[in-house]
C-alpha positions in Angstrom: 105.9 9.0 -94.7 102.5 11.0 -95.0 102.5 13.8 -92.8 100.2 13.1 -90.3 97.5 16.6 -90.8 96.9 16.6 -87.2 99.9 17.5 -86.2 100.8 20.0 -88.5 97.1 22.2 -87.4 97.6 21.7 -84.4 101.4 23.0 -85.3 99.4 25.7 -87.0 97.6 26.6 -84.0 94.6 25.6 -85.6 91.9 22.9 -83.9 90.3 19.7 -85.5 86.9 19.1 -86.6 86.8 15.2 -85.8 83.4 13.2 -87.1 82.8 9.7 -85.0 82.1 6.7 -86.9 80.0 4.2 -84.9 78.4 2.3 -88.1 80.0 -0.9 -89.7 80.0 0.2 -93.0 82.6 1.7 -95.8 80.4 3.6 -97.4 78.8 5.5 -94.6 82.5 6.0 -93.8 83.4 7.5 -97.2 80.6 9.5 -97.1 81.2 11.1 -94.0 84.8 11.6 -95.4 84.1 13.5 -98.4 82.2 15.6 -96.3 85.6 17.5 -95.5 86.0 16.2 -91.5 89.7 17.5 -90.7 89.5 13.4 -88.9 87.2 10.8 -88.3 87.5 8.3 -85.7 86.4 4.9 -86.0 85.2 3.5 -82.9 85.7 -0.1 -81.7 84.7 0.4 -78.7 81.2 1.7 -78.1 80.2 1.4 -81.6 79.3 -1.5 -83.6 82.1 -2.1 -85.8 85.0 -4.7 -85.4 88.4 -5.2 -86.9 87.4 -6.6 -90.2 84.7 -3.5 -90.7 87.0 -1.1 -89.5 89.9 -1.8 -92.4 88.0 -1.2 -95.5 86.3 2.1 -93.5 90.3 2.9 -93.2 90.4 2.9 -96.7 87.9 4.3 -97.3 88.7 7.4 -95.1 92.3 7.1 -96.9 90.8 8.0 -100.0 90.3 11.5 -98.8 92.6 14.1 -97.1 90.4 13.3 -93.9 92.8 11.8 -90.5 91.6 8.6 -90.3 92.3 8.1 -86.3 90.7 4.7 -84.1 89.6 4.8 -80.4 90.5 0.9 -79.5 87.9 -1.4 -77.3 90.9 -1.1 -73.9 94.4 -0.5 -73.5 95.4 -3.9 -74.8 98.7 -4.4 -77.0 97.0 -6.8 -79.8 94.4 -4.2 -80.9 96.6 -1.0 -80.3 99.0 -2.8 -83.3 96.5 -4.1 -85.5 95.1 -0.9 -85.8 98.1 1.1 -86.3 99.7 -1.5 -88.8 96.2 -1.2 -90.4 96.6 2.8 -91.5 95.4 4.5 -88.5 97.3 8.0 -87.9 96.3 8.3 -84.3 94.7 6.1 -81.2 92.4 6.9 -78.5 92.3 4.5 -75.4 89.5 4.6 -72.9 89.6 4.6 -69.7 93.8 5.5 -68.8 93.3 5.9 -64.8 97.0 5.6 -63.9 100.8 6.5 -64.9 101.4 2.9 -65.4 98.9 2.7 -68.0 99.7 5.8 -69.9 103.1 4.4 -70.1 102.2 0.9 -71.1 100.0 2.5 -73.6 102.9 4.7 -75.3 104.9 1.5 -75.0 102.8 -0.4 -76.9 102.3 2.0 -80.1 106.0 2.7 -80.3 109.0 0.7 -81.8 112.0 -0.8 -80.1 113.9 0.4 -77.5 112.0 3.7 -77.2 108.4 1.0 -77.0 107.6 -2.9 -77.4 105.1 -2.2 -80.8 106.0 -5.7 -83.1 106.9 -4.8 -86.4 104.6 -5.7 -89.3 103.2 -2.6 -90.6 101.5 -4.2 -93.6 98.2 -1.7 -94.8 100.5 1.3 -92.6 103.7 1.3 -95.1 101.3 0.4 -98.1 99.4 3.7 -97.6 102.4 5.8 -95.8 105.6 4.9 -97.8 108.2 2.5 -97.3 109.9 4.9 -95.1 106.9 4.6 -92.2 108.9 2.8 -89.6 111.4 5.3 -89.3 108.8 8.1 -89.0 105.8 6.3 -87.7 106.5 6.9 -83.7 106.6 10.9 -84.3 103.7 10.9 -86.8 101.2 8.7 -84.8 99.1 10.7 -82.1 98.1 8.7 -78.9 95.1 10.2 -77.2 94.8 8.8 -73.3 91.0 9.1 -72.6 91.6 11.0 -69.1 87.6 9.8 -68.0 87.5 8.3 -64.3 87.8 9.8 -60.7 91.3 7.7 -59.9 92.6 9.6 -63.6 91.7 12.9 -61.8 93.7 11.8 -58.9 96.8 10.8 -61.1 96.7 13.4 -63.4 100.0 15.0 -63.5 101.9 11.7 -63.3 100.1 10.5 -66.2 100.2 13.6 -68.7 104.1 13.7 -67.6 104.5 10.3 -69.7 107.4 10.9 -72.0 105.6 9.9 -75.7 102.1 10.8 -74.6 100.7 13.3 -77.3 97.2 14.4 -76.2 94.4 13.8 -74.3 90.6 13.2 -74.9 88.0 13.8 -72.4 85.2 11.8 -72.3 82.1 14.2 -70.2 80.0 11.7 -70.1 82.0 8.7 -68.4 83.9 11.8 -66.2 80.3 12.6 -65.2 79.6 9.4 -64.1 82.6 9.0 -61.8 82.1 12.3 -60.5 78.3 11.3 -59.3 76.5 13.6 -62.0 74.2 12.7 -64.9 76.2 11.8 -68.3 76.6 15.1 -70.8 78.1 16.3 -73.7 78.0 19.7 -73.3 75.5 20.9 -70.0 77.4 19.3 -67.6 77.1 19.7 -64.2 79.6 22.3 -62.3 81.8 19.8 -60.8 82.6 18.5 -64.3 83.0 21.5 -65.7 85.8 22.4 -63.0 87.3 18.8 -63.7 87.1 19.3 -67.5 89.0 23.1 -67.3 91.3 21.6 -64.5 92.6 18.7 -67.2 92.5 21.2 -70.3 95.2 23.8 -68.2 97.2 20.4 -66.8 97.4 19.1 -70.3 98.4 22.4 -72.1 100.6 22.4 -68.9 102.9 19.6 -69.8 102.6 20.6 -74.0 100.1 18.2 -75.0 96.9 18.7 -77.1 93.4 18.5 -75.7 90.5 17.0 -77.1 86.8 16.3 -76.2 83.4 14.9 -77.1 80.9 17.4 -77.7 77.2 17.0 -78.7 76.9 20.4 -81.0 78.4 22.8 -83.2 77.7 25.7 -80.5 79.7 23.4 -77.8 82.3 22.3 -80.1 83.0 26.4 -81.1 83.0 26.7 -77.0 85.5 24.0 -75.9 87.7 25.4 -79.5 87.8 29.1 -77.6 88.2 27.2 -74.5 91.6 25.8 -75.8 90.7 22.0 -77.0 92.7 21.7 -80.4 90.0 18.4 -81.5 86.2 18.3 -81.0 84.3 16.1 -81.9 80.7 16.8 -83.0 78.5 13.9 -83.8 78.6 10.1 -84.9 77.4 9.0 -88.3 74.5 7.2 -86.7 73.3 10.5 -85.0 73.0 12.6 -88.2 71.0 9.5 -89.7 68.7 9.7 -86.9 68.5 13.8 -87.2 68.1 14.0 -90.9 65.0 11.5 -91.1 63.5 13.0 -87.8 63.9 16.4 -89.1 62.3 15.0 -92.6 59.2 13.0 -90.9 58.7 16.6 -88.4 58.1 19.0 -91.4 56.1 16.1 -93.5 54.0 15.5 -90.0 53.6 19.0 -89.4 52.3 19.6 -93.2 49.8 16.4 -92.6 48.7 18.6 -89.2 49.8 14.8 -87.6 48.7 14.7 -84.1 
């Protein structure tokens, strides 16, 4: 099977560069790949882009030495396979507030009798070799979004689930359920104790760490903090920044009020 790259940094000791993919398109995806991102993440959830948009994005990430990793709508069985038999090397599920759900989560992206993941891993052994059931439950990464007050509550018994490989901290939901205003990187004090709490729980129990970020600076911050993935950006924020940086020095030239 192909060796799934995040892994072997974070083996390394190294941390991932991650780019977010929120646009329905396979080109925008390919372009952000051949950008050099360590991964990109596809996201069903938030952004715009269904199952049938998200496959030939796969492929197109594929074509590149870039992770191609999907965060799925909910923890629900049907997507969590489709995605996985479709080529994704890793998953990210929102919103895990409990044990039980971590462990129906591993469950469900893992092969009988360790999990209850159907077999039909058609676009998965295409790209990964015919040998990708027998490797494909120790080469996939499962990320449990750890986002919500009753998560902080549970959070030992759910980074103590046997399969779990890493978290991913989402500051602006954990803001929300913590009563403060949503951020990426300024986030209020309280947050910032939950967010350091989770990272030394999580390294705790031998599992990587990753969060959303909203700039190089805090993405090089939460890397010295100890997060092994950051993620800085979606493809449909750097569309907005490019023009609006193009239209402010053309404006500024025209002395535009």
């Amino acid at each position: 099977m192909r060796p799934n790259a995040l892994r072997e940094r974070w083996k390394a000791g190294g941390a991932t560069v991650n780019g977010w993919l929120a646009l329905p398109n396979s080109l925008s995806a390919e372009i952000m790949a051949r950008q050099g991102w360590d991964s990109l993440t596809v996201d069903l959830q938030h952004g715009l882009v269904d199952y049938q948009a998200m496959v030939p994005m796969l492929q197109a990430i594929t074509t590149t030495a870039t992770t191609p990793l999907v965060r799925v709508p909910w923890l629900e069985p049907g997507i969590l396979m489709k995605v996985l038999d479709a080529g994704a090397h890793g998953v990210i599920c929102p919103m895990v507030s409990t044990r039980e759900e971590a462990q129906r989560f591993v469950a469900y992206t893992r092969y009988a009798p360790v999990g209850t993941r159907s077999y039909g891993p058609l676009r998965a052994m295409l790209v990964n070799g015919p040998d990708y059931p027998e490797w494909a439950d120790q080469e996939i990464v499962r990320f449990a979004m750890i986002e919500t007050a009753q998560a902080l509550d549970q959070l030992d018994a759910i980074l103590s689930v046997e399969g779990l490989d890493a978290i991913y901290i989402g500051p602006s939901d954990l803001s929300l359920a913590l009563g403060c205003r949503p951020s990426f990187d300024d986030v209020a004090p309280p947050v910032a104790q939950a967010i350091q709490h989770i990272l030394e729980r999580a390294h705790f129990y031998g599992l990587a760490a990753g969060i959303h970020t909203g700039s190089p600076e805090g993405a090089l911050r939460r890397v010295a903090a100890g997060f092994q993935l950051v993620t800085i950006g979606s493809d449909a924020n750097f569309i907005a920044k490019g023009a609006q940086s193009v239209l402010a020095a053309m404006r500024t030239a025209r002395s535009d009020p």
